[in-house]
C-alpha positions as CSV (number, residue, x, y, z in Angstrom):
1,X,92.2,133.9,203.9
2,X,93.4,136.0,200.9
3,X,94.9,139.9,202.7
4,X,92.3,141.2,200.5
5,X,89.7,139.5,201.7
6,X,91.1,140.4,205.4
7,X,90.9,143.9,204.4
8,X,87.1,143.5,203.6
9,X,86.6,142.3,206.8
10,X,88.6,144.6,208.7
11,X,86.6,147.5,207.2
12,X,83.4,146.0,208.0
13,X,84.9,146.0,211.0
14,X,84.7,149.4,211.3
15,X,88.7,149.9,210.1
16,X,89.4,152.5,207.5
17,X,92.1,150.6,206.2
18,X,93.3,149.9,202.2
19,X,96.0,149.5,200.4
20,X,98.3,150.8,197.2
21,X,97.9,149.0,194.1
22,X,101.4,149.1,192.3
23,X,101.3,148.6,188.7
24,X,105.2,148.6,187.7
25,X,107.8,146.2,186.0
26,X,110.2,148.7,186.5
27,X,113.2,147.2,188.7
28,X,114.4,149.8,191.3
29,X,110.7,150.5,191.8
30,X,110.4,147.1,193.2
31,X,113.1,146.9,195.2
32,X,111.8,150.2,196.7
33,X,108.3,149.1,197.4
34,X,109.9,145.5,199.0
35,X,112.6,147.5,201.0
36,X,110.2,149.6,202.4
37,X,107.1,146.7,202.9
38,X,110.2,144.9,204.6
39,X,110.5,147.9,206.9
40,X,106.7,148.5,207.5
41,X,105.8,145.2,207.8
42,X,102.7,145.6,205.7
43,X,101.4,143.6,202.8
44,X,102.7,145.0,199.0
45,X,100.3,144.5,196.3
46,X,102.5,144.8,192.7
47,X,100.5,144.8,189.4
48,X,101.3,143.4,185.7
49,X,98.9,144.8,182.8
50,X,97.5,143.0,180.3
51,X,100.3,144.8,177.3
52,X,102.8,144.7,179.9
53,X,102.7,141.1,180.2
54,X,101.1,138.4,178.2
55,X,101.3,135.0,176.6
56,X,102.8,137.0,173.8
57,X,105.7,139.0,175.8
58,X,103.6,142.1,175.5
59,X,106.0,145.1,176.1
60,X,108.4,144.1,178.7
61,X,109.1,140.6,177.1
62,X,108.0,138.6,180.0
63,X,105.3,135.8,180.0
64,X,103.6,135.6,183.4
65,X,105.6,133.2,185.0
66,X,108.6,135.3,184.0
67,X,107.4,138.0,186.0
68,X,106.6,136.4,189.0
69,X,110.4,134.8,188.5
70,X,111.9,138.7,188.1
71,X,109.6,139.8,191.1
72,X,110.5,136.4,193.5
73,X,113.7,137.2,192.8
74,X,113.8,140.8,194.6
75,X,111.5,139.1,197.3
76,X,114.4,136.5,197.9
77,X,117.3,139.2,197.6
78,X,115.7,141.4,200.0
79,X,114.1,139.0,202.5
80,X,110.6,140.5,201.7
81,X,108.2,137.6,203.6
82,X,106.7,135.6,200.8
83,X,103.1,135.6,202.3
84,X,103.2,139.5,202.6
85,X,103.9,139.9,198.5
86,X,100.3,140.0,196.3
87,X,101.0,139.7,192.8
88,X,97.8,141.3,190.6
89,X,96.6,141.2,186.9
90,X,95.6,144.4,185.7
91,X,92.9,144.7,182.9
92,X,92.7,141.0,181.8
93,X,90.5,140.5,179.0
94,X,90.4,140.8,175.3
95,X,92.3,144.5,175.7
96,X,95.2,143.8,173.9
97,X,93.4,142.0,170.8
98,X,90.2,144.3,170.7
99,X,91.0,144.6,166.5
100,X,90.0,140.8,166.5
101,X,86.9,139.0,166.2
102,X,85.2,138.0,169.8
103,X,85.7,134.1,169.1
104,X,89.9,135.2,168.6
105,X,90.2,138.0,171.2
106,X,88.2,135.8,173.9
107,X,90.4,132.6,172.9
108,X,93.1,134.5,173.4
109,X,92.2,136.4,176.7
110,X,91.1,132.8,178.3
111,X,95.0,131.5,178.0
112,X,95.8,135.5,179.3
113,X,93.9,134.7,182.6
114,X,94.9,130.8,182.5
115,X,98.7,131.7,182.8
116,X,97.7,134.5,185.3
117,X,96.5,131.7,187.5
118,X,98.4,129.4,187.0
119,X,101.7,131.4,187.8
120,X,100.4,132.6,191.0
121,X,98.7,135.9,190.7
122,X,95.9,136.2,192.8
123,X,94.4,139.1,192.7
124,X,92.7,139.6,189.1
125,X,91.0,142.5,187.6
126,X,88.8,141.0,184.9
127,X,88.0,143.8,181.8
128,X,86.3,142.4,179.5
129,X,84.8,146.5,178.5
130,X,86.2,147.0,175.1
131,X,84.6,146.3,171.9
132,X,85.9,143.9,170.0
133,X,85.8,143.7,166.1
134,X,82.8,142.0,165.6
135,X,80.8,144.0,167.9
136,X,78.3,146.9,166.8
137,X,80.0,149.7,166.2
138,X,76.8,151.9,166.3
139,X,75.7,151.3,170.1
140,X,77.5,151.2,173.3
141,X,78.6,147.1,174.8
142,X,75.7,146.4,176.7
143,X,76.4,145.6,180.4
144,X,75.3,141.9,179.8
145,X,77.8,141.3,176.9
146,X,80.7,142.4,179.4
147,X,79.2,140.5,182.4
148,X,79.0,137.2,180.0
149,X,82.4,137.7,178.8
150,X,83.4,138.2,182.6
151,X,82.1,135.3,183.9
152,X,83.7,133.3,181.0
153,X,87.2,134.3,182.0
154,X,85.9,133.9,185.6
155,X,85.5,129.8,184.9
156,X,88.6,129.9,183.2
157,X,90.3,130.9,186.0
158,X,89.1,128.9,188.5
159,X,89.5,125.7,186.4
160,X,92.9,127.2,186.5
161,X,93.3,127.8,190.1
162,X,91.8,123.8,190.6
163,X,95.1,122.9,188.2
164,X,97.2,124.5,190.3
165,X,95.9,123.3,193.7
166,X,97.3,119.8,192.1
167,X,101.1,121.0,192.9
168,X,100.5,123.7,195.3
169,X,98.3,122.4,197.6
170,X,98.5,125.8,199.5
171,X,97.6,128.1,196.8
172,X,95.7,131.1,197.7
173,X,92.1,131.0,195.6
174,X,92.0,134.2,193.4
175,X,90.0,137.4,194.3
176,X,88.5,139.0,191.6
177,X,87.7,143.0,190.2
178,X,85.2,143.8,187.7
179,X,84.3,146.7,185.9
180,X,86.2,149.5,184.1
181,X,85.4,153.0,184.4
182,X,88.9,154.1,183.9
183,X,89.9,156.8,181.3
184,X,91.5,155.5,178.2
185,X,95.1,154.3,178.4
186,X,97.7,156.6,177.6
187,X,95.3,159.0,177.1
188,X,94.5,162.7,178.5
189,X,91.7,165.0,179.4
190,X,91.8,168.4,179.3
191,X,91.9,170.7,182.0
192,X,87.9,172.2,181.2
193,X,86.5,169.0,180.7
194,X,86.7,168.0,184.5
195,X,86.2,164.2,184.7
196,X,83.1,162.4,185.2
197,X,82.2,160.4,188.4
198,X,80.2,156.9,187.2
199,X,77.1,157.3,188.3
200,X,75.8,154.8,191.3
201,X,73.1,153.5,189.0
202,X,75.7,152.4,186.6
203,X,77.3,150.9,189.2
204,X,74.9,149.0,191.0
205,X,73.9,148.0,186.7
206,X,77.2,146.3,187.1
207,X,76.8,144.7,189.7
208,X,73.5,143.6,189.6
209,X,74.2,142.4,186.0
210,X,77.5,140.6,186.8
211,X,75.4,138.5,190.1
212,X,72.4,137.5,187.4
213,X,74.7,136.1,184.9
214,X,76.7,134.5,187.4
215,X,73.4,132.3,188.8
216,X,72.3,131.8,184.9
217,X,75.5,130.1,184.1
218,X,75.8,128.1,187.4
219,X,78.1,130.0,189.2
220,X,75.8,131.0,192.0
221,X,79.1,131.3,194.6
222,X,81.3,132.9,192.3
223,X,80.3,136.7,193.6
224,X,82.2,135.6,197.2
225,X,85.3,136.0,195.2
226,X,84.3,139.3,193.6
227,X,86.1,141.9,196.0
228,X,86.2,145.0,194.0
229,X,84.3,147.2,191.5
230,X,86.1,149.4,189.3
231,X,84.7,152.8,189.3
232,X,85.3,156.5,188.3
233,X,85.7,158.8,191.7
234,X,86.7,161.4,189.6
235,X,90.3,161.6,189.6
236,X,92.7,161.8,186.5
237,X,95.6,163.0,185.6
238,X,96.8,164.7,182.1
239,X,100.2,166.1,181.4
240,X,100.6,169.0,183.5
241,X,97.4,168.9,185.3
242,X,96.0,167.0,188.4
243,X,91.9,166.6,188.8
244,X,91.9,165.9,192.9
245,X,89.4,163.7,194.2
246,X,86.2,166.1,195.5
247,X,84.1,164.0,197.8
248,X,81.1,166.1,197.5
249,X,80.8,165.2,194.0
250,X,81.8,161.6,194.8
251,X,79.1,161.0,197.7
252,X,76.2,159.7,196.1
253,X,78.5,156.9,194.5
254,X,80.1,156.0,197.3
255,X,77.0,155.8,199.9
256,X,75.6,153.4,197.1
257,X,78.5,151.2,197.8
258,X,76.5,151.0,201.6
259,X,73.5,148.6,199.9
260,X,76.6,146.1,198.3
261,X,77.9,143.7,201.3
262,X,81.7,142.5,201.0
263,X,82.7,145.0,198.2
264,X,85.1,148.0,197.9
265,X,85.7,150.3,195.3
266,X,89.2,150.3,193.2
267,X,90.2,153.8,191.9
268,X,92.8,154.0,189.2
269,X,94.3,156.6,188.2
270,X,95.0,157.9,191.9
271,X,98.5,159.6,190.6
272,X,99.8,162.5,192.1
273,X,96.8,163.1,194.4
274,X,97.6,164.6,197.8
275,X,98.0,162.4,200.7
276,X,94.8,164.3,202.3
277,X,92.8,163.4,199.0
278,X,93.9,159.6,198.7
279,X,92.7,159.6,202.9
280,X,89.4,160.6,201.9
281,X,89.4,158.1,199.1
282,X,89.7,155.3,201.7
283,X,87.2,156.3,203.9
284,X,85.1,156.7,201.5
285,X,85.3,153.0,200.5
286,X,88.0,153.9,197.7
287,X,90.1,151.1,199.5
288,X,92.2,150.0,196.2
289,X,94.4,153.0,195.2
290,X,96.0,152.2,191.6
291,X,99.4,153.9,191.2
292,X,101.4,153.6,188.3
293,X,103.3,156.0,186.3
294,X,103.8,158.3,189.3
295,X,106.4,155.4,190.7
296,X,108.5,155.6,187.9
297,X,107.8,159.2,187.6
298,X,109.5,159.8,190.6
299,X,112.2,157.6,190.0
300,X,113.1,159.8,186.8
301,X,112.9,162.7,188.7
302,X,115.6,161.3,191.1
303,X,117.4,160.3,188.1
304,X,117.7,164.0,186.6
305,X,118.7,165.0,189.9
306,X,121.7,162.6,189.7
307,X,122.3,163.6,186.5
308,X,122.9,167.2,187.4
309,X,124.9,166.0,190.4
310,X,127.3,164.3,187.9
311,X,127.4,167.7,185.7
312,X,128.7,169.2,188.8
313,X,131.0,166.4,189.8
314,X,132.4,164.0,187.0
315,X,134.6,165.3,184.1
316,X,132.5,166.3,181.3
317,X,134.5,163.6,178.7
318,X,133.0,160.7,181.5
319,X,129.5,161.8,181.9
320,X,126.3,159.6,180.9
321,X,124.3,162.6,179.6
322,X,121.7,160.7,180.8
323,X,119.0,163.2,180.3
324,X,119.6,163.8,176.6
325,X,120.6,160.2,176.2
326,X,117.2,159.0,177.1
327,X,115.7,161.9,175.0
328,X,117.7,160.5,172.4
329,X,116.5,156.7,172.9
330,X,112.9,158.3,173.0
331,X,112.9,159.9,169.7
332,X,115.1,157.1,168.2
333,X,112.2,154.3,169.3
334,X,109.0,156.8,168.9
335,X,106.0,154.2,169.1
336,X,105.4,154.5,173.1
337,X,105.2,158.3,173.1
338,X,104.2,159.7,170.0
339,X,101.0,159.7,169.5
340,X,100.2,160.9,172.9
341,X,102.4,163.7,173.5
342,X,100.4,167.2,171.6
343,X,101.8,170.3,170.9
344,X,104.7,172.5,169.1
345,X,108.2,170.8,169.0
346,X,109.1,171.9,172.4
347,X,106.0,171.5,174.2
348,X,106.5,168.0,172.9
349,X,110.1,167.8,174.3
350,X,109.3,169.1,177.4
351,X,105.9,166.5,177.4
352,X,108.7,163.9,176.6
353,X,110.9,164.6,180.0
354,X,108.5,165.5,182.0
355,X,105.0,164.7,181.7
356,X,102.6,162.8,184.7
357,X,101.5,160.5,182.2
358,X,105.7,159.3,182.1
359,X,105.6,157.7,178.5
360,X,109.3,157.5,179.3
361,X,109.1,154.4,181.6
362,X,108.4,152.2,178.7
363,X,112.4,152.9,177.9
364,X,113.4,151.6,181.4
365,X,114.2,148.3,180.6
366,X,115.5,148.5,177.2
367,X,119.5,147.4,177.4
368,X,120.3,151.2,175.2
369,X,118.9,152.7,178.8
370,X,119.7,150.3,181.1
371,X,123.5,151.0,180.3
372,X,123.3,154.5,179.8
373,X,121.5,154.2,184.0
374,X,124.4,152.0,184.7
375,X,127.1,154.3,183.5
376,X,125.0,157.4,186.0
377,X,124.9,154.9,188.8
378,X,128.7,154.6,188.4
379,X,130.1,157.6,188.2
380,X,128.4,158.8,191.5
381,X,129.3,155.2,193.4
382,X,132.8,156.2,192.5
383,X,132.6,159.5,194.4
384,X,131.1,161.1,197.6
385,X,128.3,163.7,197.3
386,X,129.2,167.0,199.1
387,X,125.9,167.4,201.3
388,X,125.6,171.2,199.7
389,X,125.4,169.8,196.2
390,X,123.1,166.6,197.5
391,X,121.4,169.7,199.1
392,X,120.8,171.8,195.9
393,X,119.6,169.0,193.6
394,X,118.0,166.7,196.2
395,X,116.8,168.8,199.4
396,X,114.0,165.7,200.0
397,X,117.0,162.8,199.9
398,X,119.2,165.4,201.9
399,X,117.1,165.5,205.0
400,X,117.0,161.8,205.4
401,X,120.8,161.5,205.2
402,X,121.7,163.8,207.5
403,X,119.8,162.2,209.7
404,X,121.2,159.0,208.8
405,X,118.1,157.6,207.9
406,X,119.8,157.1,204.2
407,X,122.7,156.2,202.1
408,X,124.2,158.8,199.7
409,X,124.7,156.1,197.2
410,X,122.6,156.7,193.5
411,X,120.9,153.6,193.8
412,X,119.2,154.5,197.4
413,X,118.9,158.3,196.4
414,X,116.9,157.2,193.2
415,X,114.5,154.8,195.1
416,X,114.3,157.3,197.2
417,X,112.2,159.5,195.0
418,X,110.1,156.4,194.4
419,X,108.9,156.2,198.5
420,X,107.7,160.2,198.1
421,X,105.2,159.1,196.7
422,X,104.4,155.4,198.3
423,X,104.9,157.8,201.4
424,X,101.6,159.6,200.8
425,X,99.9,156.0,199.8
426,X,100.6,154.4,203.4
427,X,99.6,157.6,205.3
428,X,96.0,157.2,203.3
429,X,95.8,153.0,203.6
430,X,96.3,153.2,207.5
C-alpha cells in the first residue's frame, strides 16, 4: 500500500497523524531532510513543480527522470531506505503553457504527467485550474472544465503507470490531489486583505464534480486513488507578514471534510506557521502540509550567518562576500525576482535578502552561486569556529554543538537552519 494511503487509514483509525510536503530542488535541503528522515525513521515526501521541472528543463534544467537521478543519488549517499522516500509532482497540468491554446497546453501537460509516471513519482497533484488561451476570458473556468481536464491527465497517467508495471513489476500505483485553491505563485497579499478560506460548498462542488465526470468517462474506480483535495485553510504568507491558520474561521470547511470518506485536505502555503498552528492543521484534517520557500529560507539564513562568521575570521582579501555576491548575481539575472519584489530601492534590496517569499533560491543552483557557496564553505572548513563567535551569529546551531549533538562544520551548520523549521513540521505530523 502507497504511505499515503497508510496515512488515510491510520487517521480513520483514529491517529492524528500527517506528513510535510517538501517542494525543493535545492541540494543541502535534501540532504537535510534525508539525514534527518534517516534519523527519525519516518517516511520523507520531496516535491518537483511543474516550472521547476518539465519535459522542457523548466528552471532547474532537469527532466523528470533527472530529478529522481539527483534525488536517488542523496538517497544512496546517505543510506536513506528507498521505500521510505515519496517523490511528488506539484501542480501538473497545463500551468506552465496557460498562454497556449487548450488542444497545445493539454498536449503538452499529458507528456508532463506521462514522464511524471513513468520516472517514478507517485504522488501527483493534478491542476488543471488555470485558463488557458482559448478559454473565456469574461467568466470564471467552470468546475466541469477543470474536472474534464483532470480526469484527462488522470488516464494519462495510469496508462502510464500500466507502462511502467512492464519493467517494474513492483511499482507503486500513483495517488492522486485535485483541486487548487492556492494563492497565485510568487505572488503576495497584503497584510488588510486577510486571506480567504474556500468555502465547503466549493469544496464538496469539487468533489462532487470531479466523482460525476469520473463515472461519465468510465472511470468509475478512479476516485480510490484520489487522496487529497487542495484547499484554502487560510494561511499565506507575504514578504514580511505571516497570516496563521485560525481554526475558528476554518471549522465549517473542515467538518465538511466529515461527509467525504478516504480524503484529506492538502494546505499549501503552510510557511513559517508556528508549530502549534501546523498541530491544529492536522487535526483538523489539514494532513498534507506544503513547505517550500521556508526550507531554503532557512538555509540562507544559515548561510548569512556564516558569512558574518567569515568577516570575523578569514582575511578580508580571501573572503566570498557571499552576501553581496548573491545580491550581485540577483540584480545581474533579474527575471526570478523582479517583478515580485514592490517598493523604493531599498525596500526592494532588503525584499531581495530577505523576504519569506525567498525569490533568492531560484539562484541556488546556478554555477556563479554555487562557487561563490563553495568558496564560504571553504574558508570556514579550513578553520575552527570559536564557540563565542558560533554563539553570536548562530545561538540555535550553538546549543546543539555543545551538546555534541552537531558538527561545527558549514555544511552541517547550514542544514542546520534548514531542520528549524522541518523541526516544527514533525512535532505537527506526529
Amino acid at each position: 500500500m502507497h504511505p499515503l494511503k497508510e496515512m488515510i487509514v491510520r487517521r480513520k483509525n483514529g491517529e492524528k497523524c500527517g506528513i510535510s510536503s517538501n517542494c525543493t530542488a535545492n541540494e543541502l535541503v535534501i540532504e537535510a531532510l534525508l539525514e534527518r528522515g534517516k534519523v527519525t525513521g519516518e517516511a520523507v515526501l520531496i516535491e518537483a513543480t511543474a516550472n521547476q521541472i518539465n519535459q522542457f528543463g523548466g528552471y532547474t534544467g532537469m527532466l523528470p527522470q533527472d530529478f529522481v537521478d539527483f534525488v536517488m543519488k542523496e538517497v544512496d549517499e546517505i543510506g536513506f531506505p528507498h521505500e521510505q522516500l515519496i517523490l511528488g509532482g506539484d501542480h501538473l497540468g497545463p500551468l506552465v503553457w496557460s498562454g497556449d491554446t487548450e488542444e497545445v497546453a493539454m498536449s503538452k501537460a499529458k507528456e508532463l504527467v506521462r514522464l511524471f509516471v513513468l520516472s517514478g513519482f507517485t504522488k501527483i497533484h493534478l491542476d488543471t485550474s488555470m485558463k488557458l488561451a482559448d478559454d473565456p476570458v469574461d467568466t470564471v473556468l467552470s468546475t466541469e472544465t477543470i474536472a474534464r481536464r483532470g480526469a484527462e491527465l488522470y488516464e494519462v497517467c495510469i496508462q502510464a503507470y500500466e507502462e511502467l508495471l512492464k519493467t517494474k513489476p513492483n511499482a507503486l500505483r500513483p495517488v492522486f490531489i485535485v483541486g487548487s485553491e492556492v494563492p497565485i505563485p510568487g505572488g503576495r497579499q497584503e497584510a488588510e486583505e486577510g486571506v480567504a478560506v474556500t468555502s465547503p460548498a466549493d469544496f464538496a462542488k469539487t468533489v462532487n464534480t470531479y466523482r460525476e465526470v469520473f463515472a461519465s468517462r468510465g472511470d468509475e474506480g478512479a476516485w480510490e486513488d484520489i487522496i487529497a483535495v487542495v484547499v484554502q485553510p487560510g494561511v499565506e504568507f507575504g514578504d514580511d507578514d505571516v497570516f496563521l491558520y485560525d481554526r475558528e474561521a476554518a471549522q465549517g470547511l473542515c467538518n465538511k471534510l466529515e461527509e467525504f470518506d478516504g480524503i484529506v485536505f492538502e494546505g499549501h502555503s503552510t510557511d513559517y506557521q508556528t508549530k502549534e498552528a501546523l498541530s491544529e492543521m492536522v487535526e483538523d484534517g489539514i494532513a498534507i502540509l506544503k513547505v517550500g520557500p521556508a526550507l531554503t529560507f532557512g538555509l540562507r539564513e544559515a548561510l548569512f550567518s556564516l558569512a558574518r562568521i567569515e568577516e570575523e575570521l578569514v582575511d578580508k582579501s580571501k573572503q566570498s562576500n557571499f552576501i553581496n555576491e548573491l545580491d550581485r548575481i540577483m540584480v545581474d539575472n533579474p527575471g526570478n525576482w523582479k517583478k515580485y519584489y514592490h517598493g523604493t530601492e531599498r525596500e526592494i534590496e532588503l525584499k531581495r535578502k530577505y523576504s519569506f517569499s525567498d525569490r533568492s533560491r531560484y539562484y541556488f543552483s546556478m554555477p556563479e552561486f554555487i562557487t561563490v557557496q563553495n568558496k564560504l564553505f571553504e574558508n570556514l572548513s579550513n578553520i575552527k569556529i570559536p564557540l563565542n563567535i558560533l554563539h553570536q551569529y548562530m545561538p540555535l546551531q550553538y546549543e546543539k554543538v555543545i551538546r555534541g549533538e552537531l558538527e561545527a562544520t558549514p555544511q552541517a551548520l547550514a542544514k542546520e537552519g534548514v531542520l528549524h523549521f522541518v523541526y516544527d513540521y514533525e512535532h505537527a505530523v506526529r
